[in-house]
C-alpha positions as CSV (number, residue, x, y, z in Angstrom):
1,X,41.9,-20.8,-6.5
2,X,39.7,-22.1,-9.6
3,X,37.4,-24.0,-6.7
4,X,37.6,-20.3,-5.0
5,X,36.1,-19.1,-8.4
6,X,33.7,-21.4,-9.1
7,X,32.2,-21.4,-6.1
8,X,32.0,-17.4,-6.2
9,X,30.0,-17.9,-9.7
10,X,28.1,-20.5,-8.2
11,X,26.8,-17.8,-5.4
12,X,26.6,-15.1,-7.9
13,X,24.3,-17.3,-9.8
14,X,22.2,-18.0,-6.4
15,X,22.0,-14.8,-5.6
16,X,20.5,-13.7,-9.2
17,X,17.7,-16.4,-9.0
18,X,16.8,-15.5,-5.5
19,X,16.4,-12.1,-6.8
20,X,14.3,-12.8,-9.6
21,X,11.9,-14.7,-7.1
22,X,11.7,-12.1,-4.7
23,X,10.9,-10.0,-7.6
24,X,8.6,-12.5,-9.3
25,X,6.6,-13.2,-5.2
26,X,6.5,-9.3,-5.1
27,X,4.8,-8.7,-8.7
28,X,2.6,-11.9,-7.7
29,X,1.4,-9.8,-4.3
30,X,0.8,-7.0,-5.8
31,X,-1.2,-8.5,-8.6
32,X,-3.2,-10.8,-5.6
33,X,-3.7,-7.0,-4.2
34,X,-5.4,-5.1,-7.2
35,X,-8.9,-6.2,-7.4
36,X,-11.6,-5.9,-4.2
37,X,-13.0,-9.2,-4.6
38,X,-9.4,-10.7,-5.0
39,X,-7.9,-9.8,-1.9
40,X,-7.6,-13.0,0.8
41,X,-8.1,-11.0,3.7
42,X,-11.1,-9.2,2.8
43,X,-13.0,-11.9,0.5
44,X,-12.6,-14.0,4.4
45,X,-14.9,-11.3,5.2
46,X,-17.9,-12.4,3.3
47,X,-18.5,-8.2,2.3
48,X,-21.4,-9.4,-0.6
49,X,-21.3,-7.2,-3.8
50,X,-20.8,-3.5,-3.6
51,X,-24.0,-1.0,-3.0
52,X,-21.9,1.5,-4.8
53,X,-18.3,2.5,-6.0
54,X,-16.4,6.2,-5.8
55,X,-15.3,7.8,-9.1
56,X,-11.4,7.7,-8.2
57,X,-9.7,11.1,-7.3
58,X,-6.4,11.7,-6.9
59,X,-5.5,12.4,-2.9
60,X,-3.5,15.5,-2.0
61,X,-0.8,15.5,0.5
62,X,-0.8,18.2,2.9
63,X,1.7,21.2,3.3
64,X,4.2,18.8,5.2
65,X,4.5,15.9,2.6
66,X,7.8,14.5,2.3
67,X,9.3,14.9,-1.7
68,X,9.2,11.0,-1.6
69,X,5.1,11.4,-1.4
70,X,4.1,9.0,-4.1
71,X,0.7,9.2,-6.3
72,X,-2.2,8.0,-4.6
73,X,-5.7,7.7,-6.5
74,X,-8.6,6.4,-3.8
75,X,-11.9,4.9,-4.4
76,X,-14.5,4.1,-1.6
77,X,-16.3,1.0,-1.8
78,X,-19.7,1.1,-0.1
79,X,-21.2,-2.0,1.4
80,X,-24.3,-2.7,3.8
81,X,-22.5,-2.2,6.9
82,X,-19.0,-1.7,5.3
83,X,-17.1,0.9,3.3
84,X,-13.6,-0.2,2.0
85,X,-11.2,2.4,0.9
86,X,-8.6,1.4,-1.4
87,X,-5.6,3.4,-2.1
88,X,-3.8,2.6,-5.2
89,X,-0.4,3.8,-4.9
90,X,2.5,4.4,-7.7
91,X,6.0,4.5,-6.7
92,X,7.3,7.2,-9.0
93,X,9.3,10.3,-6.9
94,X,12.1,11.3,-8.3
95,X,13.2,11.6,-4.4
96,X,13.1,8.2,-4.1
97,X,15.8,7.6,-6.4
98,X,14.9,3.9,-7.5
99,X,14.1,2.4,-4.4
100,X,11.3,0.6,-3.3
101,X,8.4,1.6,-0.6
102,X,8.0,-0.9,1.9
103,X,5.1,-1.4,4.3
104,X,2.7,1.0,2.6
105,X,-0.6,1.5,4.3
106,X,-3.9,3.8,3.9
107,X,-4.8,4.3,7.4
108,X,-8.0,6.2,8.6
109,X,-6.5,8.1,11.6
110,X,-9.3,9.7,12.7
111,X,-13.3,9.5,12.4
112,X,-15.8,12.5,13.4
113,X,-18.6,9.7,13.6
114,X,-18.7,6.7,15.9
115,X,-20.5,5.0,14.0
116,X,-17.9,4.7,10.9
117,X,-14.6,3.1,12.6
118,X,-11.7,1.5,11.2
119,X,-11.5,-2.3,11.2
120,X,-8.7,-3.9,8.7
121,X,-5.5,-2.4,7.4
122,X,-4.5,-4.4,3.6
123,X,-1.0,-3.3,3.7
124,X,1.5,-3.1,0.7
125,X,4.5,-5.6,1.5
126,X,6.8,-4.3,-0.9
127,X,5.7,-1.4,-4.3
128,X,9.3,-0.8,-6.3
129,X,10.1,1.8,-8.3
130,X,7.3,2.9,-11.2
131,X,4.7,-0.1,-10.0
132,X,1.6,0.3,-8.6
133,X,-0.2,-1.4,-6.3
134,X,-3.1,-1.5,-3.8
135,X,-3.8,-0.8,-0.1
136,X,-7.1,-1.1,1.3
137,X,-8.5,0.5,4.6
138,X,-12.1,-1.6,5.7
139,X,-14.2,0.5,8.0
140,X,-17.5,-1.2,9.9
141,X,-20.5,0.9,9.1
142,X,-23.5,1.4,11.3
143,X,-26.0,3.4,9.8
144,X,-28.5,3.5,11.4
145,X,-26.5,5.2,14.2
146,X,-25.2,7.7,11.4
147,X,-26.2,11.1,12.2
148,X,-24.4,13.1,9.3
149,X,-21.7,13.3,7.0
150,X,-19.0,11.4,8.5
151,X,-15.1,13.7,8.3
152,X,-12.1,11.0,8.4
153,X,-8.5,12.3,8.8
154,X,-6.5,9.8,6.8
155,X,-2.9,9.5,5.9
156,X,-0.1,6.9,4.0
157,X,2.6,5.5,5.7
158,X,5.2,4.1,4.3
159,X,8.9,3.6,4.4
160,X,11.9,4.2,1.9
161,X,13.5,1.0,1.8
162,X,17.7,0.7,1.0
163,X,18.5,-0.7,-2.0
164,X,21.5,-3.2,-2.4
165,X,23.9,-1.1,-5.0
166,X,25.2,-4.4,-7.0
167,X,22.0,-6.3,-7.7
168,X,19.3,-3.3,-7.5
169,X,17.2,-5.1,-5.2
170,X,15.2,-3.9,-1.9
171,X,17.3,-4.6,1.1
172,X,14.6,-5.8,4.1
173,X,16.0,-5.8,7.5
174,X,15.6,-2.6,8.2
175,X,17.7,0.0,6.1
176,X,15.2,1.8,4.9
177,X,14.5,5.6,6.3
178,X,11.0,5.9,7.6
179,X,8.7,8.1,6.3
180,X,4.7,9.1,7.5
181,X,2.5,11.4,5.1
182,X,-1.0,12.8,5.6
183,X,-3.3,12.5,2.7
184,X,-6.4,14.5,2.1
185,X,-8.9,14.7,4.2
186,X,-12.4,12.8,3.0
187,X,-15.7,14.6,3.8
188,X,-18.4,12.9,2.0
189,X,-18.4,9.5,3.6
């Protein structure tokens, strides 16, 4: 019985350590996430300095937002032949009750100009409840085919993930319920 027992703090112990290093790799992302010329996947683009930077505004869902629609402020990012959206996103509904949003992405569904199409999707692995991280959106840019103002229909997916009721923590194979939100849409691209 006592090798029953210790073996039962033993796991307990385990379990709290892998915990805090899920939760130390996930503040660690989303830090590696925050800043444009940070991110891996788009400093492997080679994008140069920015022509120009958005004031941030805070996007609107539409009428049909689920109540677990969390805060998003964009800013646009304008390059040479690039415009990168990023969407920083605060996980802070009361709706979603503590949990954590997994897979969070900015996606441009939708472009009224072929010459402004979307190229790379920076995804959030994992936001938990009352952080804030970042998603990005790149979009390949050729003006010289631009013939106006460029209307995108855009819109945040994400999921609600389950949460495991003893430790607190994000459960990850797939408990979550799935939700899709529309976000403003941007006319003065």
């Amino acid at each position: 019985e006592s090798q029953a027992r210790r073996l039962k703090v033993v796991s307990s112990l385990l379990r709290a350590r892998h915990n805090a290093l899920k939760q130390q790799l996930t503040d660690a992302q989303l830090k590696a996430q925050a800043h444009l010329h940070v991110v891996p996947q788009l400093r492997s683009m080679n994008l140069g300095e920015p022509l120009h930077s958005s004031k941030a505004f805070k996007a609107r869902p539409s009428s049909s937002a689920s109540s677990t629609f969390p805060d998003v402020v964009i800013v646009k990012h304008f390059f040479p032949r690039h415009v990168v959206i990023q969407a920083k996103v605060t996980n802070g509904s009361a709706a979603v009750d503590g949990r954590a949003l997994g897979n969070v992405a900015f996606v441009v569904a939708e472009s009224s100009e072929e010459a402004i199409q979307p190229s790379t999707l920076v995804p959030i692995k994992v936001l938990p409840f009352k952080a804030t991280g970042s998603t990005w959106c790149v979009l390949v840019a050729a003006p010289s085919r631009m013939e106006g103002t460029a209307i995108l229909t855009c819109e945040l997916r994400y999921t609600v993930m389950g949460v495991d009721s003893a430790t607190g923590t994000p459960l990850s194979f797939g408990a979550g319920v799935s939700g899709r939100t529309f976000v403003e849409e941007l006319q003065d691209l």
